[in-house]
C-alpha positions in Angstrom: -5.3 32.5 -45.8 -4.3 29.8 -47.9 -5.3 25.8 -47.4 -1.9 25.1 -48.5 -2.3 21.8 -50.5 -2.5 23.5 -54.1 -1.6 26.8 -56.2 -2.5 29.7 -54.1 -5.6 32.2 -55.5 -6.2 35.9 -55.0 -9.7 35.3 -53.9 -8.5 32.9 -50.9 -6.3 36.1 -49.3 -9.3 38.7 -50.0 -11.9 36.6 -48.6 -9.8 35.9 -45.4 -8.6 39.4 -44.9 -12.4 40.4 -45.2 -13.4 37.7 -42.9 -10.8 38.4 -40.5 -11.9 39.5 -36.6 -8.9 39.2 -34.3 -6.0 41.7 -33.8 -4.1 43.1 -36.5 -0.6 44.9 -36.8 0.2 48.1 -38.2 -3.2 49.9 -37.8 -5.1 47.5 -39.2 -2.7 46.5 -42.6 -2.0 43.1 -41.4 -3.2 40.2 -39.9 -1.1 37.9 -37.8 -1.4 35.6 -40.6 0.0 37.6 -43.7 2.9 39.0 -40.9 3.8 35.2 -40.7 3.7 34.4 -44.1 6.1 37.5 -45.0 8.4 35.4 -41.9 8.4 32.1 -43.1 11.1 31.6 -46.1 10.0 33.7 -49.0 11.2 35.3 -51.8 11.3 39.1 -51.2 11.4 41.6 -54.1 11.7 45.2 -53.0 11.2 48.7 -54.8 11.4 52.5 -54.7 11.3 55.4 -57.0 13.6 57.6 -57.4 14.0 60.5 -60.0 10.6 59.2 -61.3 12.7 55.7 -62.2 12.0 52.6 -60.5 14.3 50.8 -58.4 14.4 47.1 -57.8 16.0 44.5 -55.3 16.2 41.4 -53.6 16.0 40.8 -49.7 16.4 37.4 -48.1 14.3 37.8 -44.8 12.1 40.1 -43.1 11.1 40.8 -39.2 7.9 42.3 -38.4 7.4 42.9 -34.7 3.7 43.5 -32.6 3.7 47.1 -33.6 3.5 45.4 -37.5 7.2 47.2 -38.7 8.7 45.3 -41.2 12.4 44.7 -40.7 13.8 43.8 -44.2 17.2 42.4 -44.9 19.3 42.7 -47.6 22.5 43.0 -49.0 24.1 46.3 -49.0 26.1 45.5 -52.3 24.1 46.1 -55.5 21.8 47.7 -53.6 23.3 51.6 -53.4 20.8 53.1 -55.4 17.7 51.6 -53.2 19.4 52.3 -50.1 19.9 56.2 -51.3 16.1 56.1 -52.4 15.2 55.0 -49.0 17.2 57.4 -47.4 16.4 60.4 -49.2 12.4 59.3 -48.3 11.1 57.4 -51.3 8.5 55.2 -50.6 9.1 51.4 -50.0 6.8 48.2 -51.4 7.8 44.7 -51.0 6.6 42.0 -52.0 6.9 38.1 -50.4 6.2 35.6 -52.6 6.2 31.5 -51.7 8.3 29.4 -53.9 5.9 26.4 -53.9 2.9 28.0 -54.4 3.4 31.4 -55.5 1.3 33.1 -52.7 2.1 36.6 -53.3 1.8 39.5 -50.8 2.9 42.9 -51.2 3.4 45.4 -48.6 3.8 49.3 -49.0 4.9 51.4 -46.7 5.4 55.7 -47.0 8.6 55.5 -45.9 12.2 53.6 -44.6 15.3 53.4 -42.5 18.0 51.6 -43.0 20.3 51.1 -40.0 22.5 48.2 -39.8 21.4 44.5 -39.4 21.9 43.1 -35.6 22.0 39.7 -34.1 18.2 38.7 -34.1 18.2 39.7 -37.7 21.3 37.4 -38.5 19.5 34.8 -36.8 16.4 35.5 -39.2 18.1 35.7 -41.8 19.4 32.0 -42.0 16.4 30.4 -40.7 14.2 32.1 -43.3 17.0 31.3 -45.8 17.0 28.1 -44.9 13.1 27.5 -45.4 12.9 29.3 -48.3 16.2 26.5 -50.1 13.8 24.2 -48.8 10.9 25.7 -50.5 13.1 25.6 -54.2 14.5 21.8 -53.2 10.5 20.8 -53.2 9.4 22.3 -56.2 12.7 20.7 -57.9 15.6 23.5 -58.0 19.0 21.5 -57.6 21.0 21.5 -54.5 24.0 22.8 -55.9 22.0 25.7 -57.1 20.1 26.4 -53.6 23.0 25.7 -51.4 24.0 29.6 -52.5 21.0 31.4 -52.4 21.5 33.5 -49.1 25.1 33.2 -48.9 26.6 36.9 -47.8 28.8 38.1 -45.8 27.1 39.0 -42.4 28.8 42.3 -42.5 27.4 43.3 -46.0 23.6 42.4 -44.9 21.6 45.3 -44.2 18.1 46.2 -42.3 15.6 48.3 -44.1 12.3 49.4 -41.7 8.8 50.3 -42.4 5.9 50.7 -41.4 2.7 48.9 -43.8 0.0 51.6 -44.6 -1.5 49.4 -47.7 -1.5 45.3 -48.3 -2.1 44.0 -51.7 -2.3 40.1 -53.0 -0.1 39.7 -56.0 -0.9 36.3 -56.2 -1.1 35.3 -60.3 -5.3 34.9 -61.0 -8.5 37.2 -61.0 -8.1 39.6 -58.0 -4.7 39.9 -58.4 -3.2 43.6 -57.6 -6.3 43.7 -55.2 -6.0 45.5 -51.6 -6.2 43.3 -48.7 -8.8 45.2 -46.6 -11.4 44.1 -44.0 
């Protein structure tokens, strides 16, 4: 966990996830804390592999529920080839980075479903959206230019599910890449 007044560091997320006592999610993979920060207005890069090529996205928000699934939203245009990945059983990462501070966290999971998105994920979707413009207005983007990013037509938004089995910092530093771990 991060102090939150200056740049993020790897060895700030590795030293609280090995410090860490109190209930987790998803066997053990997360901690209440890195499930909140993956919730709270992030930019979300996701992947799979398919045909031994990699595959690349953008999501806008995700949902992770007690169990510790992540619910990942995204558009369904642009995104064909990721959605066939996932359905065909390629494995899933994601990564949630924070605009301000560039706190990265990437999740991995074995594999994903993608069924459509539902109410609680719309509503999701444009709170985190909302946060994260907020997050770019602080660190300088322009109005005109964050006033866009989430905009999609609710019928072409998307959920994609996992389950966790690894947690890695990505944060830019020493330790970066490292698994978060007890």
């Amino acid at each position: 966990m991060t102090d939150g007044t200056g740049p993020a560091s790897p060895s700030e997320d590795i030293g609280a996830r090995r410090a860490w006592r109190g209930a987790t999610l998803a066997d053990g993979v997360l901690t209440p804390e890195i499930a909140a920060h993956c919730q709270m207005g992030v930019a979300v890069i996701v992947a799979a592999c398919a045909a031994g090529r990699p595959l690349a996205g953008r999501g806008f928000a995700a949902r992770i529920d007690e169990a510790g699934t992540v619910r990942l939203l995204l558009r369904r245009t642009g995104h064909h080839a990721l959605l066939a990945a996932w359905q065909a059983g390629a494995q899933i990462a994601a990564t949630f980075t924070e605009p301000t501070r560039h706190r990265s966290i990437q999740l991995k999971g074995r594999a994903a479903r993608v069924s459509p998105a539902n109410v609680a994920d719309g509503m999701a979707l444009e709170v985190q959206c909302r946060a994260f413009r907020a997050g770019l207005m602080a660190i300088k983007y322009t109005k005109e230019l964050t006033d866009h990013y989430g905009v999609t037509d609710p019928d072409d938004v998307v959920a994609v599910e996992f389950t966790p089995v690894e947690a890695f910092v990505q944060t830019p530093g020493p330790g970066a890449g490292s698994a978060l771990r007890p």
